[in-house]
VMD Tcl script that builds the backbone (N, CA, C; Angstrom):
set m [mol new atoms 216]
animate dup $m
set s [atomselect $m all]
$s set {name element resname resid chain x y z} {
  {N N UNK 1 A -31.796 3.225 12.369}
  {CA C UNK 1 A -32.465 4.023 11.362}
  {C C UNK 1 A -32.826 5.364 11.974}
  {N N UNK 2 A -32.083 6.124 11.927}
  {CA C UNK 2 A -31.992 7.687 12.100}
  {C C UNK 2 A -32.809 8.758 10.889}
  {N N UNK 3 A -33.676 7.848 9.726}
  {CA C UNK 3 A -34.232 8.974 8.660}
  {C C UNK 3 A -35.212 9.570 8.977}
  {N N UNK 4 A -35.298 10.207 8.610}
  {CA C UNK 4 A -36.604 11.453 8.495}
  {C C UNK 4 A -36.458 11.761 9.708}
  {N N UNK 5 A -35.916 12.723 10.341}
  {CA C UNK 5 A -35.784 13.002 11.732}
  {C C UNK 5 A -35.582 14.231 12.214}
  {N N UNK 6 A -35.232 14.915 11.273}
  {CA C UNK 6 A -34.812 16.220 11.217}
  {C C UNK 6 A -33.874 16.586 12.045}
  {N N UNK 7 A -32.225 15.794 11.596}
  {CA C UNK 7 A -31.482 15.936 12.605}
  {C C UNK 7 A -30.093 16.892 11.412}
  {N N UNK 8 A -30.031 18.204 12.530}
  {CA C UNK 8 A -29.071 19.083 12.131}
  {C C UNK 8 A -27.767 18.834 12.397}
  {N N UNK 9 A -26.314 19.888 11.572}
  {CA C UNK 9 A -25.660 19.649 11.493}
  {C C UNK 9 A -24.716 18.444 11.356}
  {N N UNK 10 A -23.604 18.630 11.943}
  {CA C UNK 10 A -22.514 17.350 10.794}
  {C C UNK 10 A -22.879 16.108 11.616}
  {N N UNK 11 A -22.334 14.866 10.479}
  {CA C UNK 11 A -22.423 13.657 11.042}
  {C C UNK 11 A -21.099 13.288 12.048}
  {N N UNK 12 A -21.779 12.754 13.078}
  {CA C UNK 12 A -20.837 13.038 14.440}
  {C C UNK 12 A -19.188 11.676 14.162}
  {N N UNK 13 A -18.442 12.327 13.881}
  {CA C UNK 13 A -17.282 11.449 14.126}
  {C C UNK 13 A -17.163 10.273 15.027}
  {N N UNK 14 A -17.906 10.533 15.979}
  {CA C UNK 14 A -17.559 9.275 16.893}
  {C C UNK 14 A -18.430 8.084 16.483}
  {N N UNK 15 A -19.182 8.477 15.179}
  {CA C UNK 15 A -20.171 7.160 15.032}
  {C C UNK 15 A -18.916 6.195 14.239}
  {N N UNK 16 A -17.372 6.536 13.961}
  {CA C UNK 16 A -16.806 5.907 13.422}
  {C C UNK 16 A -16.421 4.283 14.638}
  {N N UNK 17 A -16.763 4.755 15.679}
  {CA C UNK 17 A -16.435 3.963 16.764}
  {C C UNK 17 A -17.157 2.236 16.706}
  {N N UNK 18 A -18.439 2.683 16.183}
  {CA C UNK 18 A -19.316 1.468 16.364}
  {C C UNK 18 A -18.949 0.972 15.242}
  {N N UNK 19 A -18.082 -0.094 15.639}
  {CA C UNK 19 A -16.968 -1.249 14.280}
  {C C UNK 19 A -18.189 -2.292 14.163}
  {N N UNK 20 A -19.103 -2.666 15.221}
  {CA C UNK 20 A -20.184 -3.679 14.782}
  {C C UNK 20 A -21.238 -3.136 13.940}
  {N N UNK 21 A -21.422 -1.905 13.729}
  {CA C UNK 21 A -22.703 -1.075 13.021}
  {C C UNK 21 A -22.273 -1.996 11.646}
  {N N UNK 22 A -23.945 -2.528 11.240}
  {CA C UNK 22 A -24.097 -3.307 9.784}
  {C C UNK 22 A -24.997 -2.190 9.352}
  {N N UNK 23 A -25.737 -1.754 9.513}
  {CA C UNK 23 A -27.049 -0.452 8.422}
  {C C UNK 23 A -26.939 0.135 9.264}
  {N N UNK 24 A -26.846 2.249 8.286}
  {CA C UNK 24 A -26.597 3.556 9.204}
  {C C UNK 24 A -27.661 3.988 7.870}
  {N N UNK 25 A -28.566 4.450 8.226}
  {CA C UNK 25 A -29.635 5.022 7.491}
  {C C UNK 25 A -30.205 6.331 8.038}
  {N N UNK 26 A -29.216 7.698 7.697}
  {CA C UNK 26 A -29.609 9.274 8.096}
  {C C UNK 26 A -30.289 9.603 7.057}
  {N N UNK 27 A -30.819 9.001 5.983}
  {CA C UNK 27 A -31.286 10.056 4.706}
  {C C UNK 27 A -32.837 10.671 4.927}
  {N N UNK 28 A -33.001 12.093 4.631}
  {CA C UNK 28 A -34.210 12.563 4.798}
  {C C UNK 28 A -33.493 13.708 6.630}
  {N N UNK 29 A -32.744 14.121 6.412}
  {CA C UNK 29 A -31.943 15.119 7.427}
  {C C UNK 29 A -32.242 16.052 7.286}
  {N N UNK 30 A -31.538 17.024 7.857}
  {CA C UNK 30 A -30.640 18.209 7.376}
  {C C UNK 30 A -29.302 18.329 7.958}
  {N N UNK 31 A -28.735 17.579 7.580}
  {CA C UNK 31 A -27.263 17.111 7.497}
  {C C UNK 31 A -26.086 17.592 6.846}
  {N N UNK 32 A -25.429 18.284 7.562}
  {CA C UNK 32 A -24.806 19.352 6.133}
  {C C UNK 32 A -22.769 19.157 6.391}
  {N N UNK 33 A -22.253 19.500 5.664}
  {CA C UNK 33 A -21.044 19.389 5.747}
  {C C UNK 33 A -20.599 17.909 4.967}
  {N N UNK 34 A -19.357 17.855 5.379}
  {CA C UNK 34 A -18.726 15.812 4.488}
  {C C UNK 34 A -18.752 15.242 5.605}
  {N N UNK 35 A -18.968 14.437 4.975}
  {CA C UNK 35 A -18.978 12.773 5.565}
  {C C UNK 35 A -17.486 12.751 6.246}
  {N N UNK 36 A -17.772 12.497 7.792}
  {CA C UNK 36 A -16.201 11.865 8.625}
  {C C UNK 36 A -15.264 10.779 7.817}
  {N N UNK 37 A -14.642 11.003 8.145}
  {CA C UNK 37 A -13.762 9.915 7.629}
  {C C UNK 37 A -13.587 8.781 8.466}
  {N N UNK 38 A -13.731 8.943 9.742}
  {CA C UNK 38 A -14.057 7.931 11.041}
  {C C UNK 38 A -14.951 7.237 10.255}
  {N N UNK 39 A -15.811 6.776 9.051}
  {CA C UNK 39 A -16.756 5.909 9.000}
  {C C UNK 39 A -15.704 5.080 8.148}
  {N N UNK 40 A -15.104 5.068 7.217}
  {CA C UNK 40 A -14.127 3.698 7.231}
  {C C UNK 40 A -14.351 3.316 7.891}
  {N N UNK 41 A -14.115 3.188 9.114}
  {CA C UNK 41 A -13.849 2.236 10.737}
  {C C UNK 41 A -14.868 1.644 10.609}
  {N N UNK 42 A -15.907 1.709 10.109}
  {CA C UNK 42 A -17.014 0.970 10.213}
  {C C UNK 42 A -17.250 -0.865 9.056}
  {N N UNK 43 A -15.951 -1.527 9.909}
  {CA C UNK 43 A -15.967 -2.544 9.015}
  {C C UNK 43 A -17.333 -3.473 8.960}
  {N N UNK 44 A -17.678 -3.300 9.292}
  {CA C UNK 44 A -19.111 -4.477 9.301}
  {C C UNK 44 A -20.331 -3.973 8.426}
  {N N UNK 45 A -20.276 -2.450 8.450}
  {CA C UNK 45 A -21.091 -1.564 7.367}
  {C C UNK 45 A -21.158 -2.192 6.200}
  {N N UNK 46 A -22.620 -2.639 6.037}
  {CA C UNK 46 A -22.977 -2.755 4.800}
  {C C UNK 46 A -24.013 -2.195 4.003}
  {N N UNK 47 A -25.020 -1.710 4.609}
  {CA C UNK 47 A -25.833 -0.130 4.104}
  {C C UNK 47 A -25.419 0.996 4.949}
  {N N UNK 48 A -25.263 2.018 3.186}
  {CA C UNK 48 A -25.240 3.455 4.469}
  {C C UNK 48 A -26.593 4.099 2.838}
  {N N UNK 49 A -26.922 4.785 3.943}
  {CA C UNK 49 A -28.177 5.970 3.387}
  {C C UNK 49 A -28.023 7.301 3.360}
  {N N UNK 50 A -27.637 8.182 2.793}
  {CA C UNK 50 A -27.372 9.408 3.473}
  {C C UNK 50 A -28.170 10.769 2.845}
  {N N UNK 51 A -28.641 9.820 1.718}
  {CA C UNK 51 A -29.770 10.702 0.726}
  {C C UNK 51 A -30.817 11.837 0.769}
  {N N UNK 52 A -30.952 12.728 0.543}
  {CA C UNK 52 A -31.702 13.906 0.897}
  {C C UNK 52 A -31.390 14.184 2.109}
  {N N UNK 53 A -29.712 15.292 1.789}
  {CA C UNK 53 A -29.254 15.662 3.224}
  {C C UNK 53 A -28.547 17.095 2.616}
  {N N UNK 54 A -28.069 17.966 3.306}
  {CA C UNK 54 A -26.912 18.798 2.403}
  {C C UNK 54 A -25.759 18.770 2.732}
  {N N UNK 55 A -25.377 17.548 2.573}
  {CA C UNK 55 A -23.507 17.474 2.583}
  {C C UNK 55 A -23.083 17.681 1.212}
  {N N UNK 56 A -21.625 18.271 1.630}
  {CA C UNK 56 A -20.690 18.446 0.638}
  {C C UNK 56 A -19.570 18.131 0.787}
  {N N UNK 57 A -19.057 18.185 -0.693}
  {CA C UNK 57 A -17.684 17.860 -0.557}
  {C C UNK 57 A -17.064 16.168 -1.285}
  {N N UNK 58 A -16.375 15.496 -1.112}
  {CA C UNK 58 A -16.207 14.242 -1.390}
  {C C UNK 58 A -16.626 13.264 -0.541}
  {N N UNK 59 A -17.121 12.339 -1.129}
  {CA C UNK 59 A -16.947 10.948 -0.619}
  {C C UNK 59 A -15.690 10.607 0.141}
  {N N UNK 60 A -15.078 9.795 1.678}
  {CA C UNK 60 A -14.042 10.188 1.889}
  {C C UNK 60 A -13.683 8.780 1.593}
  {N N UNK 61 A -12.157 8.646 0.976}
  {CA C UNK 61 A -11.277 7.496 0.457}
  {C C UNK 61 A -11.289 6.758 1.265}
  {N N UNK 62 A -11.455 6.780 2.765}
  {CA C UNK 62 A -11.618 5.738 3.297}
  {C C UNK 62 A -13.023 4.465 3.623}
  {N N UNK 63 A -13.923 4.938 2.690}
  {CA C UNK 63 A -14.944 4.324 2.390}
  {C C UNK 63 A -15.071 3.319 1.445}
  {N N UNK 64 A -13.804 3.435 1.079}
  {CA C UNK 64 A -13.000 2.319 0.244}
  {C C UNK 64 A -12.500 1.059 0.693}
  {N N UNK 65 A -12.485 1.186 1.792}
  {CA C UNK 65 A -11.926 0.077 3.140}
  {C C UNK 65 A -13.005 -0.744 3.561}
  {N N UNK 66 A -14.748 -0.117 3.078}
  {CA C UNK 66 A -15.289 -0.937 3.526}
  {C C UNK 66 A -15.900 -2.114 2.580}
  {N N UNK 67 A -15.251 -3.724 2.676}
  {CA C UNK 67 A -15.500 -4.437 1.687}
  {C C UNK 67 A -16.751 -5.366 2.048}
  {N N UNK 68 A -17.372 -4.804 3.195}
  {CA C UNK 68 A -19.026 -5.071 3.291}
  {C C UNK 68 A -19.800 -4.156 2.651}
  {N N UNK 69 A -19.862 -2.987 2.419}
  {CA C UNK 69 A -20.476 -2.082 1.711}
  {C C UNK 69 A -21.033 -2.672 0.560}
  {N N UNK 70 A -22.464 -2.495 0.270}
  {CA C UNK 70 A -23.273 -2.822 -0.577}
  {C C UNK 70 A -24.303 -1.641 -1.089}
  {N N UNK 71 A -24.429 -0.748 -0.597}
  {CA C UNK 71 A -25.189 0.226 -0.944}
  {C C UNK 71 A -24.773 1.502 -0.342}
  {N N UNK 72 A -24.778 2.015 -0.859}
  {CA C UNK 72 A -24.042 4.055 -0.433}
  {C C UNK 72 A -25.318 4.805 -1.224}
}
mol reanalyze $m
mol bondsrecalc $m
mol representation Tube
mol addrep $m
């Protein structure tokens, strides 16, 4: 749980690495840019939080891959 933290710029690609990560909770940032696409990789993900941040752009298609996902 990374929220309220006041952590700048983009979300770091290499968090696509941690394949065991089950909850990634950044919301309450200042977080700006899209979402990596390295987070597919995150098969075990089943909460992500990313709420009150300023990213843009799309959701990336590979977030589609994750069939633990329960909350975005």
């Amino acid at each position: 749980d990374l929220s309220n933290n006041h952590l700048k710029g983009r979300i770091p690609e290499s968090l696509g690495k941690l394949k065991f990560l089950g909850q990634l909770y950044l919301h309450k940032n200042e977080l700006n840019d899209s979402m990596p696409q390295s987070l597919g990789n995150l098969s075990s993900l089943e909460y992500l939080n990313v709420r009150e941040n300023q990213l843009t752009g799309y959701l990336p298609p590979e977030l589609g891959n994750l069939t633990s996902l329960e909350l975005l």
